[in-house]
Backbone as ProteinMPNN parsed JSONL, in Angstrom:
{"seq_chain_A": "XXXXXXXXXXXXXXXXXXXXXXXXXXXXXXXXXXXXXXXXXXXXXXXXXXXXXXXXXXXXXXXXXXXXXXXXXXXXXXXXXXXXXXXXXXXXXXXXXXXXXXXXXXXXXXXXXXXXXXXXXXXXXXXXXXXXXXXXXXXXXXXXXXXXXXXXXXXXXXXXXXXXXXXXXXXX", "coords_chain_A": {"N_chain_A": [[-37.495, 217.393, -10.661], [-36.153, 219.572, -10.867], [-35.729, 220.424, -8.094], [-34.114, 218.345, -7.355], [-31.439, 219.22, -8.778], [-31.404, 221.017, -7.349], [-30.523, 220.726, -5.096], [-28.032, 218.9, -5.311], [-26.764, 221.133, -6.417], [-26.613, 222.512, -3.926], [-25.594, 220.81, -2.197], [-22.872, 220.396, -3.59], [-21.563, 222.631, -3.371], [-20.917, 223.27, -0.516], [-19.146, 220.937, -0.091], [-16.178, 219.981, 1.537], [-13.201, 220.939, 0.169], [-10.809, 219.231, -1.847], [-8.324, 217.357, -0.466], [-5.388, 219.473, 0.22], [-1.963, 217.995, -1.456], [0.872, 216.295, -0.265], [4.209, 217.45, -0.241], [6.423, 216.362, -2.398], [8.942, 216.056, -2.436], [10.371, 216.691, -0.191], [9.447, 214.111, 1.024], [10.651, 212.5, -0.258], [13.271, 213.124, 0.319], [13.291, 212.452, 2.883], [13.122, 209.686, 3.369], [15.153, 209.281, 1.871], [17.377, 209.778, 3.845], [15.959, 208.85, 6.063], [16.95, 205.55, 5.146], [19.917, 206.259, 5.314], [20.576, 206.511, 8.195], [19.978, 203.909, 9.037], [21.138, 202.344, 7.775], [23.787, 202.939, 8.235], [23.525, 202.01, 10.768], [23.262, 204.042, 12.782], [21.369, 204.372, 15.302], [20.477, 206.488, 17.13], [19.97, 208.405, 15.793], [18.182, 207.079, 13.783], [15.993, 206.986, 15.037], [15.172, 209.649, 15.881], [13.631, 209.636, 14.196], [11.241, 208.79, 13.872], [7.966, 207.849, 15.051], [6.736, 208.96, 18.185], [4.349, 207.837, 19.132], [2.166, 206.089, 20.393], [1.051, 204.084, 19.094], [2.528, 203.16, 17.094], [4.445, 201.282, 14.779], [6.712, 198.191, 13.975], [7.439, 195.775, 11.185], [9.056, 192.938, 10.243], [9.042, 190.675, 8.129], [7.154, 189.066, 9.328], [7.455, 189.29, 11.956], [6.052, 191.526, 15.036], [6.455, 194.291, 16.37], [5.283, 195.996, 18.508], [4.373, 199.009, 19.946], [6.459, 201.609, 21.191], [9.107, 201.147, 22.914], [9.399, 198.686, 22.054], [9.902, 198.901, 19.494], [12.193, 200.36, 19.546], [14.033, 198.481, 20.563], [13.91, 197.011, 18.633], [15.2, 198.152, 16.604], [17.708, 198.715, 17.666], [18.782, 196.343, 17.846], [19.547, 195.536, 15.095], [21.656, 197.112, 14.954], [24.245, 195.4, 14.222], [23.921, 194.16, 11.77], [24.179, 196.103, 10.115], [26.492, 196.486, 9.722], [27.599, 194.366, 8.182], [25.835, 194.75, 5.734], [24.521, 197.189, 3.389], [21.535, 198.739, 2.458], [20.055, 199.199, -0.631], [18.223, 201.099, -2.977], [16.296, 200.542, -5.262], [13.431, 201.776, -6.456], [11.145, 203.885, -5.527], [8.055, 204.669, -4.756], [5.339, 207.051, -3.897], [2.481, 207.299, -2.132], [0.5, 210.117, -1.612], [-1.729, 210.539, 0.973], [-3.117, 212.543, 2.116], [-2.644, 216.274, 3.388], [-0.572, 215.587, 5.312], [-0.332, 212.769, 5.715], [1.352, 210.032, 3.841], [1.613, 207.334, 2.307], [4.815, 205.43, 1.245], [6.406, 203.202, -0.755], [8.932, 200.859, -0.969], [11.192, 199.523, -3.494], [13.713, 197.136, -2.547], [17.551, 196.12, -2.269], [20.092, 194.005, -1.101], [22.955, 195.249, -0.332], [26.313, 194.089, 0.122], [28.5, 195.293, 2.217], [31.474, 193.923, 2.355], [31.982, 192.152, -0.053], [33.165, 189.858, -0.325], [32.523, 188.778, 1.534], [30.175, 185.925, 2.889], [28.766, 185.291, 4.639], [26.391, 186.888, 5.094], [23.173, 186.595, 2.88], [22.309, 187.386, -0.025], [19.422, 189.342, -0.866], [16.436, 191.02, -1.275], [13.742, 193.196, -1.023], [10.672, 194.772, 0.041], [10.212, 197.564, 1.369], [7.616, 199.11, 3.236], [6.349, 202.056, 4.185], [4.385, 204.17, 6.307], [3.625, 207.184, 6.465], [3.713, 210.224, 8.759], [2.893, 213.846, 8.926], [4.319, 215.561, 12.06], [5.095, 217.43, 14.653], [7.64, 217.387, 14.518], [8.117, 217.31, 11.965], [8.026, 214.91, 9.163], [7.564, 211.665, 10.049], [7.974, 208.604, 10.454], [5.262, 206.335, 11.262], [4.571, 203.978, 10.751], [6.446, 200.644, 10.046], [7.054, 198.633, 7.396], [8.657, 195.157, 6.201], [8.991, 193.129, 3.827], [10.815, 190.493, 2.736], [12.604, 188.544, 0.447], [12.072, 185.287, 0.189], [14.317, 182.729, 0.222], [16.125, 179.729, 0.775], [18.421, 180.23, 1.923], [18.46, 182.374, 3.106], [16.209, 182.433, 4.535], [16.925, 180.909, 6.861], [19.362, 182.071, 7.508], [17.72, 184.884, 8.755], [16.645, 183.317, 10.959], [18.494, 182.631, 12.711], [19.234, 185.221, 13.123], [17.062, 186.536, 14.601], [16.962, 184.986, 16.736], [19.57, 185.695, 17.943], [18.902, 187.899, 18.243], [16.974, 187.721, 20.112], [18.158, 186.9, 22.115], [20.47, 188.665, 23.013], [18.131, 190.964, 23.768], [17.679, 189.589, 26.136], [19.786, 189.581, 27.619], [20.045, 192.49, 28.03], [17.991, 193.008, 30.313]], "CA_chain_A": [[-36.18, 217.44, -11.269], [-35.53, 221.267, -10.662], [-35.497, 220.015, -6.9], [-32.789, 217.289, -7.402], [-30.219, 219.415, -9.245], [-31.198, 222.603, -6.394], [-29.984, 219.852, -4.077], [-27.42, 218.631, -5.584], [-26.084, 222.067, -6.574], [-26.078, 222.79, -2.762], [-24.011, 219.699, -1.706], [-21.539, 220.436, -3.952], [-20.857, 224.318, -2.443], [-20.868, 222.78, 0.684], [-18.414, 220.062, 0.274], [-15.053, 220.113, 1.918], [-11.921, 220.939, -0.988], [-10.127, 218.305, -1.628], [-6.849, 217.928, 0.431], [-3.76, 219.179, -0.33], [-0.545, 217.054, -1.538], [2.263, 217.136, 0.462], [5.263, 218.082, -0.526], [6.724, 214.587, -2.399], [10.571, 216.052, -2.762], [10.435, 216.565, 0.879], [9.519, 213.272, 1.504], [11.714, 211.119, -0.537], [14.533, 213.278, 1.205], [13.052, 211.769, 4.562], [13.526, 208.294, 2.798], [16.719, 208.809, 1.924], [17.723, 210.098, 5.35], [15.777, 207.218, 7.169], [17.462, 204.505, 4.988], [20.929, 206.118, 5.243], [20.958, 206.045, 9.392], [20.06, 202.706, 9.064], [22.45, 201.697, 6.965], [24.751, 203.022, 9.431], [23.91, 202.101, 12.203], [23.027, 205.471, 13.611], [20.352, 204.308, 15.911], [20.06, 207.631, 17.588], [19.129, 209.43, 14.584], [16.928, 206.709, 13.086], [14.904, 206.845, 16.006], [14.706, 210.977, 15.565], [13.022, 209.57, 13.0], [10.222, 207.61, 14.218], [6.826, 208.718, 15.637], [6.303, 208.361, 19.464], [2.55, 207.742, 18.849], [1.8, 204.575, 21.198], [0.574, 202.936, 18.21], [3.895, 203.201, 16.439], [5.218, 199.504, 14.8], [7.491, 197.399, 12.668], [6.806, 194.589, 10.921], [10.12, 192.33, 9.597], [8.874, 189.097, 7.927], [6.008, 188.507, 10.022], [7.684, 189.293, 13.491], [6.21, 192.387, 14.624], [7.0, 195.318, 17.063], [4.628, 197.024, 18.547], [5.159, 200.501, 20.69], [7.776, 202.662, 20.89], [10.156, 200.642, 23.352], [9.802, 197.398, 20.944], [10.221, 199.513, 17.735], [13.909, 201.234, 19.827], [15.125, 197.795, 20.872], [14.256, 196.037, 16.844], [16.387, 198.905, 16.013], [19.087, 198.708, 18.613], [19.094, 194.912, 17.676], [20.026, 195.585, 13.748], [23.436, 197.686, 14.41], [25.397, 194.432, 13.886], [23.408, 193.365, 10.39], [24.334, 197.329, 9.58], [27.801, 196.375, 9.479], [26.903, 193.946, 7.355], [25.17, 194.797, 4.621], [23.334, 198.236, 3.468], [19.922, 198.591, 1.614], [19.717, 199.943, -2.1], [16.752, 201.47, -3.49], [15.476, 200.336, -6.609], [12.239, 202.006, -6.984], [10.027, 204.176, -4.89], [6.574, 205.419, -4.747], [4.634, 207.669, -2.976], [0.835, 207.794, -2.201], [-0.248, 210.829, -0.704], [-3.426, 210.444, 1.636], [-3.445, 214.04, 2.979], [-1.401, 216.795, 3.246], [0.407, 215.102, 6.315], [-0.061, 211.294, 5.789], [1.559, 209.191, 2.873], [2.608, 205.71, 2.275], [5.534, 204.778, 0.625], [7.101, 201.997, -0.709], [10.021, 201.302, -1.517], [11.778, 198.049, -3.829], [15.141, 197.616, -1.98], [17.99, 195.342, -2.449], [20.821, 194.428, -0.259], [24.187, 195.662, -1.142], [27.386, 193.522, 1.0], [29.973, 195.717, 2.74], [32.532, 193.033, 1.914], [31.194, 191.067, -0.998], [33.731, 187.765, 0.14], [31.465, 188.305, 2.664], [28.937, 184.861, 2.427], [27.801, 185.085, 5.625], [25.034, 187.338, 4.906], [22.622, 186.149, 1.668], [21.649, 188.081, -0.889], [18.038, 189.502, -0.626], [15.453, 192.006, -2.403], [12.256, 193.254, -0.923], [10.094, 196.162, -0.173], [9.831, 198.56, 2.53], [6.599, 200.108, 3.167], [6.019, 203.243, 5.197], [3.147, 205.358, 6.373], [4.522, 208.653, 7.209], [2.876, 211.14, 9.4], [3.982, 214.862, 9.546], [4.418, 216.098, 12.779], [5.644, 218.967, 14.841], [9.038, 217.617, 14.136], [8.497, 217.143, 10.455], [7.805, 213.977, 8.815], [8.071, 210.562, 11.046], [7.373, 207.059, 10.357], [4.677, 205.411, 11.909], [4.408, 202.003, 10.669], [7.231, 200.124, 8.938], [6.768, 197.039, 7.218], [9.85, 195.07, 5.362], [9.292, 191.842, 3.693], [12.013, 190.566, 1.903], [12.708, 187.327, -0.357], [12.219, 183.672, 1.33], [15.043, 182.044, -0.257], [16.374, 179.236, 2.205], [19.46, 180.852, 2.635], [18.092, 184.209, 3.983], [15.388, 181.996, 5.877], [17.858, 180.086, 7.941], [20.217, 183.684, 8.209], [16.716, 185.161, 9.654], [16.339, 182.478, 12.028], [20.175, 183.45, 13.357], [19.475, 186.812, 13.792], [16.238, 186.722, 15.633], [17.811, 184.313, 17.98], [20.184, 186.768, 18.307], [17.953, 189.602, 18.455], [16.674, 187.843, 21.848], [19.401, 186.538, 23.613], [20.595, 190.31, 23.068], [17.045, 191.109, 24.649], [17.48, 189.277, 27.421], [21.136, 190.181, 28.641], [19.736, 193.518, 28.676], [17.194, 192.125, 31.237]], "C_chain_A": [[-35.419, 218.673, -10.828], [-34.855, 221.245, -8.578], [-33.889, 219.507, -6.434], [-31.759, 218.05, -7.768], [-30.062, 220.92, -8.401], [-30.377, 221.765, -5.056], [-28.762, 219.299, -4.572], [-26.131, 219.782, -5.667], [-25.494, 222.772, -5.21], [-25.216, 222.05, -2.271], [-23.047, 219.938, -2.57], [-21.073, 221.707, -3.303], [-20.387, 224.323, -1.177], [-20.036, 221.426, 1.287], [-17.249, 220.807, 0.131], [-13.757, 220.212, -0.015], [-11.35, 219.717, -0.95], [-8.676, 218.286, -0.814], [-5.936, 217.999, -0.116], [-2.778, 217.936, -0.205], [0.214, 217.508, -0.418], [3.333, 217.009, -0.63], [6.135, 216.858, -0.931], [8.437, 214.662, -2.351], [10.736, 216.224, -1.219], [10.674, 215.026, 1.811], [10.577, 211.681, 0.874], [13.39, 211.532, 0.355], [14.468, 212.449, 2.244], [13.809, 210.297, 4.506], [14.779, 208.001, 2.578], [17.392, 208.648, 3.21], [17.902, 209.147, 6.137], [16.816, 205.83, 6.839], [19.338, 204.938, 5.304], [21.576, 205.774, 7.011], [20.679, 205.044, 9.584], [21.155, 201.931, 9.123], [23.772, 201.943, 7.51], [24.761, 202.751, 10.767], [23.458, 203.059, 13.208], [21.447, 205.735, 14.112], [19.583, 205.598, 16.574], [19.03, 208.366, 16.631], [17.692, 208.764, 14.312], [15.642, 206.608, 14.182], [14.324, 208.5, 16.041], [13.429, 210.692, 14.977], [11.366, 208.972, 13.039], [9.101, 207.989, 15.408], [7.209, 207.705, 17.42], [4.821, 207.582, 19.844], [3.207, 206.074, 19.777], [1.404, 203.619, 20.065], [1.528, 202.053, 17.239], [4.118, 201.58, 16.126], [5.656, 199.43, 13.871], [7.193, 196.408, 12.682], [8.027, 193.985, 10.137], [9.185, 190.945, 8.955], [8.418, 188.375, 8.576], [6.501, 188.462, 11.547], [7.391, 191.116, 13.814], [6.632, 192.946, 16.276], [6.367, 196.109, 17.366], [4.64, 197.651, 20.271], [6.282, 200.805, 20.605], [8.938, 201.77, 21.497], [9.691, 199.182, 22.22], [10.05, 198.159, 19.723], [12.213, 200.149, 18.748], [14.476, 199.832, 19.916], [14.768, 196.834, 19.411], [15.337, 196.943, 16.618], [17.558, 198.69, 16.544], [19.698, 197.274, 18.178], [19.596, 194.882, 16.201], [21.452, 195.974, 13.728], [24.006, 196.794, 14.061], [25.269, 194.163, 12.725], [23.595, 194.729, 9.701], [25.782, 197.259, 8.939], [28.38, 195.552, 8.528], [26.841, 193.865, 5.709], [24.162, 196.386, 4.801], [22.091, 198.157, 2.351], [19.979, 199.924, -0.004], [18.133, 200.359, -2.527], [16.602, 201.319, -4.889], [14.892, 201.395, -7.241], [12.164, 202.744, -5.765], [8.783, 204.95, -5.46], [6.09, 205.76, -4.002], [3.703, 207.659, -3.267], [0.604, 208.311, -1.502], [-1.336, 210.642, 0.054], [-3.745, 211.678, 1.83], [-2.313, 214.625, 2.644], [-0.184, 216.601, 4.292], [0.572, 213.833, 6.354], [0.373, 210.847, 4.043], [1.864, 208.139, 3.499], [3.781, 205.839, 1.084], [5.973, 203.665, 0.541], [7.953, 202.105, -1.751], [10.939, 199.762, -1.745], [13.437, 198.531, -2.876], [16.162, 196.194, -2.552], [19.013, 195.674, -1.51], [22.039, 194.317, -1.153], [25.342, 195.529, 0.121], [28.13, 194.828, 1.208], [31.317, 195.41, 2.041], [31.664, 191.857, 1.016], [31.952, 190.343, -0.931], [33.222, 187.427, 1.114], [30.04, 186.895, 2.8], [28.389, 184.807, 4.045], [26.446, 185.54, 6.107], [24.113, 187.069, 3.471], [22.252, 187.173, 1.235], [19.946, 188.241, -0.803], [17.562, 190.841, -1.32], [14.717, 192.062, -1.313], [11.704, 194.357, -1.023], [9.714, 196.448, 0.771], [8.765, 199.349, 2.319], [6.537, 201.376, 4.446], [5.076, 203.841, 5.037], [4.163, 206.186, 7.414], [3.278, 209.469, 7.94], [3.926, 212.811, 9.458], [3.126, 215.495, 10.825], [4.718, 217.26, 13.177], [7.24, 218.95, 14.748], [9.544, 217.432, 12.871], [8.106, 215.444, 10.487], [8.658, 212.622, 9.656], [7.081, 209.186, 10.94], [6.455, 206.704, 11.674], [4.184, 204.003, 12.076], [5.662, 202.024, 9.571], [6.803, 198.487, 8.557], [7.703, 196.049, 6.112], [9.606, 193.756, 4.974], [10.564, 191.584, 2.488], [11.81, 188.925, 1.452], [12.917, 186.468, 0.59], [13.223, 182.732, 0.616], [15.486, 181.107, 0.854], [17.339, 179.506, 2.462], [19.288, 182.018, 3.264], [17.017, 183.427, 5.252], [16.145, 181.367, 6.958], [18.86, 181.084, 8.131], [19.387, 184.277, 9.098], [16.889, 184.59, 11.028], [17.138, 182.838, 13.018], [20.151, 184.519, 13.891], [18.411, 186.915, 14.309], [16.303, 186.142, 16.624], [18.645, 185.376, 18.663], [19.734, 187.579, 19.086], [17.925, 189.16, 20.342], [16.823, 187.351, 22.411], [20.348, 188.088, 24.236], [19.585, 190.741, 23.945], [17.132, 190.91, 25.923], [18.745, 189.464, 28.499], [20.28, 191.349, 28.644], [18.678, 193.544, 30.362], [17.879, 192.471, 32.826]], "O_chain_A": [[-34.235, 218.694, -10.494], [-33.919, 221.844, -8.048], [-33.001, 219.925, -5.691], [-30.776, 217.723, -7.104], [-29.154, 221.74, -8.546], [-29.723, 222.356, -4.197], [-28.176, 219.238, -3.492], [-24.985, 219.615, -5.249], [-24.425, 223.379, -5.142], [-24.12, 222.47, -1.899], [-22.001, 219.512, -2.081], [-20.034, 221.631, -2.647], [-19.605, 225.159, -0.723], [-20.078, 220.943, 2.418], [-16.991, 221.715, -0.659], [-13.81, 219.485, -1.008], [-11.424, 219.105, 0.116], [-8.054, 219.335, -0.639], [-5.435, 217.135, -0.836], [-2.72, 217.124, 0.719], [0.255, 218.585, 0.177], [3.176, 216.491, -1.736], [6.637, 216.235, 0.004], [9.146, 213.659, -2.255], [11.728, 215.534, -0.984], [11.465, 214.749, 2.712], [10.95, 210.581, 1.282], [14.259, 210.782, 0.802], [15.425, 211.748, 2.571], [14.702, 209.859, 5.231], [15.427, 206.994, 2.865], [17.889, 207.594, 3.607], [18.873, 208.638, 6.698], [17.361, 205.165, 7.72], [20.076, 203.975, 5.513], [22.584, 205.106, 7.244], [21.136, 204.772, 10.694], [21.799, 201.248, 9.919], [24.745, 201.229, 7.263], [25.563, 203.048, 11.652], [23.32, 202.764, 14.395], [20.626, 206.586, 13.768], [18.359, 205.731, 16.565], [17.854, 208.725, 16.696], [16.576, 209.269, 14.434], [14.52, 206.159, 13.951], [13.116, 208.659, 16.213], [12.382, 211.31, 15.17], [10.591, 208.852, 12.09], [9.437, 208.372, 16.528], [7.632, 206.587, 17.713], [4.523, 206.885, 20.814], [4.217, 205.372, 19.724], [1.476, 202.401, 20.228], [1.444, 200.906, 16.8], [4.003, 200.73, 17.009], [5.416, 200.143, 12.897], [6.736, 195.825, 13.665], [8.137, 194.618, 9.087], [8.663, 190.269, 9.842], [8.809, 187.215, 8.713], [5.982, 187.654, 12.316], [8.061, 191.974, 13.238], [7.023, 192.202, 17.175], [6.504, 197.179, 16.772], [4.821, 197.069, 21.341], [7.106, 200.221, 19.902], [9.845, 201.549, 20.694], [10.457, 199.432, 21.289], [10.616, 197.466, 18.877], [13.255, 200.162, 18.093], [15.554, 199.77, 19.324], [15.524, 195.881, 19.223], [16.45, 196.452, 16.43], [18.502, 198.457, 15.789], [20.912, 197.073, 18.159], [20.275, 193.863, 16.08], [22.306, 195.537, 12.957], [24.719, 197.224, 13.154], [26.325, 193.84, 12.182], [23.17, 194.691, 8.546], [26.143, 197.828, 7.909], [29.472, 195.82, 8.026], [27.464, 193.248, 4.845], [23.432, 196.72, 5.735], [22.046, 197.299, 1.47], [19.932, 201.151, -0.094], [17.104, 199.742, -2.252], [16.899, 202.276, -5.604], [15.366, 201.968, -8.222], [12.958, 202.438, -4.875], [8.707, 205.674, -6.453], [6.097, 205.026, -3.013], [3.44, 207.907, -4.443], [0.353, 207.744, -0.438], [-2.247, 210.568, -0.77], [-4.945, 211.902, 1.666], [-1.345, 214.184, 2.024], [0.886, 217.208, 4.234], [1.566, 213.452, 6.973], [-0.274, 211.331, 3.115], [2.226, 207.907, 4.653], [3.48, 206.394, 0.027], [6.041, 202.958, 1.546], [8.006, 202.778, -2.78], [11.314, 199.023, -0.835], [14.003, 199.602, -2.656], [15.604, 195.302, -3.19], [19.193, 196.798, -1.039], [22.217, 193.682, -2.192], [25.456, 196.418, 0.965], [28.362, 195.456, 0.174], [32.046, 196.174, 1.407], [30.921, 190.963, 1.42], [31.616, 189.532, -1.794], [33.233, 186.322, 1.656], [28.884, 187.316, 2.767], [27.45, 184.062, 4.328], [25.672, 185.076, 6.945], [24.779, 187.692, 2.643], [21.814, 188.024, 2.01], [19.267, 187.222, -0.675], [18.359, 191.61, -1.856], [14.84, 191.14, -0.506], [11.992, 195.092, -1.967], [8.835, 195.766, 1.299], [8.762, 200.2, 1.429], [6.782, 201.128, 5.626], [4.684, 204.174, 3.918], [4.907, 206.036, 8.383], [2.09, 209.305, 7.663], [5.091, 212.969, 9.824], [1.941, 215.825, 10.855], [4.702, 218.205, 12.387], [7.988, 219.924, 14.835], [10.721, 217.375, 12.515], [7.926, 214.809, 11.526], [9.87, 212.526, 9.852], [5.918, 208.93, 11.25], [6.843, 206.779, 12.84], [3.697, 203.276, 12.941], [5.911, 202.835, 8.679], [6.396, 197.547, 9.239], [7.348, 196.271, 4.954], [10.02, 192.966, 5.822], [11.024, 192.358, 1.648], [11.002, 188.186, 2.016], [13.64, 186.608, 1.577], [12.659, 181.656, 0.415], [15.286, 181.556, 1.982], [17.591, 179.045, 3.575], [20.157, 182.534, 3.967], [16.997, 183.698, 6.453], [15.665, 181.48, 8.086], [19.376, 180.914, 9.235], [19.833, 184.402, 10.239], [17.206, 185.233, 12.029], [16.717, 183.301, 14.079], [20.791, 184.884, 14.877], [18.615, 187.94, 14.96], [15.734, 186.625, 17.603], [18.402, 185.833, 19.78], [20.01, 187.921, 20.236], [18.412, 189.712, 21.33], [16.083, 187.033, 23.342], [20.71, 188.423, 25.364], [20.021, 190.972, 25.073], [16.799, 191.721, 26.788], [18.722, 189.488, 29.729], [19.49, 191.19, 29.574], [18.975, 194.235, 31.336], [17.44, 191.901, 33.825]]}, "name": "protein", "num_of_chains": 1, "seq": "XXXXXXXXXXXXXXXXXXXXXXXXXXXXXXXXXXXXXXXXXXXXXXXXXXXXXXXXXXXXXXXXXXXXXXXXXXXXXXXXXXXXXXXXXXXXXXXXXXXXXXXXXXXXXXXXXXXXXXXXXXXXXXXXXXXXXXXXXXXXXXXXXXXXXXXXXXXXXXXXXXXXXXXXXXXX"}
């Protein structure tokens, strides 16, 4: 017995601290930040924003995006749906992992430009993010956005990923 708790008493002296939080007012700023160059449009920035990591991806409603040049041209392909319609925040939450990785998520809703506007549907969902901080400060590395399947947003979808890559392919 005297054994077990001389052993025991050593693994604990000898285990790692737990890891610091990060910094959570820091990171909902980021959140705001990220969603407001969105919401404008301001591809440049939101790409500041966004890890280079090769692994880097987005995920829309099961179409996804993976590396850095498919995560710049999903983005480049949204400015028009920016003009649009911008994204409200409900809710968020943060779960720290470390003192450099969280996830967030975040309830959103969309909020018309021109509400006689019907050409875009009404929609809800939730944006998830895993953040990483870097050497340029905190930068998304995965996004993931599902949003409500109503059949008016599913048949708007359909429209704009058509879009997306006939856009795609003039660039070409």
């Amino acid at each position: 017995m005297n054994v077990m708790l001389l052993l025991l008493a050593s693994c604990a002296s000898v285990a790692a601290p737990p890891p610091s939080a990060p910094d959570l007012s820091e990171i909902r700023l980021f959140e705001t930040r990220y969603l407001q160059t969105v919401d404008e449009g301001n591809v440049a920035a939101q790409l500041e924003m966004v890890s280079h990591d090769p692994a880097v991806y987005s995920i829309l409603d099961g179409e996804v995006w993976l590396g850095w040049d498919a995560v710049k041209a999903q983005a480049e392909a949204y400015v028009p749906i920016s003009k649009l319609v911008g994204n409200a925040v409900d809710k968020i939450e943060i779960i720290p992992l470390n003192a450099d990785t969280a996830i967030v998520v975040l309830q959103v809703h969309s909020v018309k430009r021109d509400p006689a506007n019907t050409s875009f549907p009404d929609m809800s969902g939730f944006l998830t993010h895993v953040l990483r901080k870097e050497a340029k400060g905190w930068m998304v590395l995965h996004e993931h956005f599902s949003t409500s399947q109503t059949p008016e947003f599913i048949a708007w979808k359909a429209a704009l990923f058509e879009a997306q890559k006939q856009a795609a392919a003039e660039k070409k």
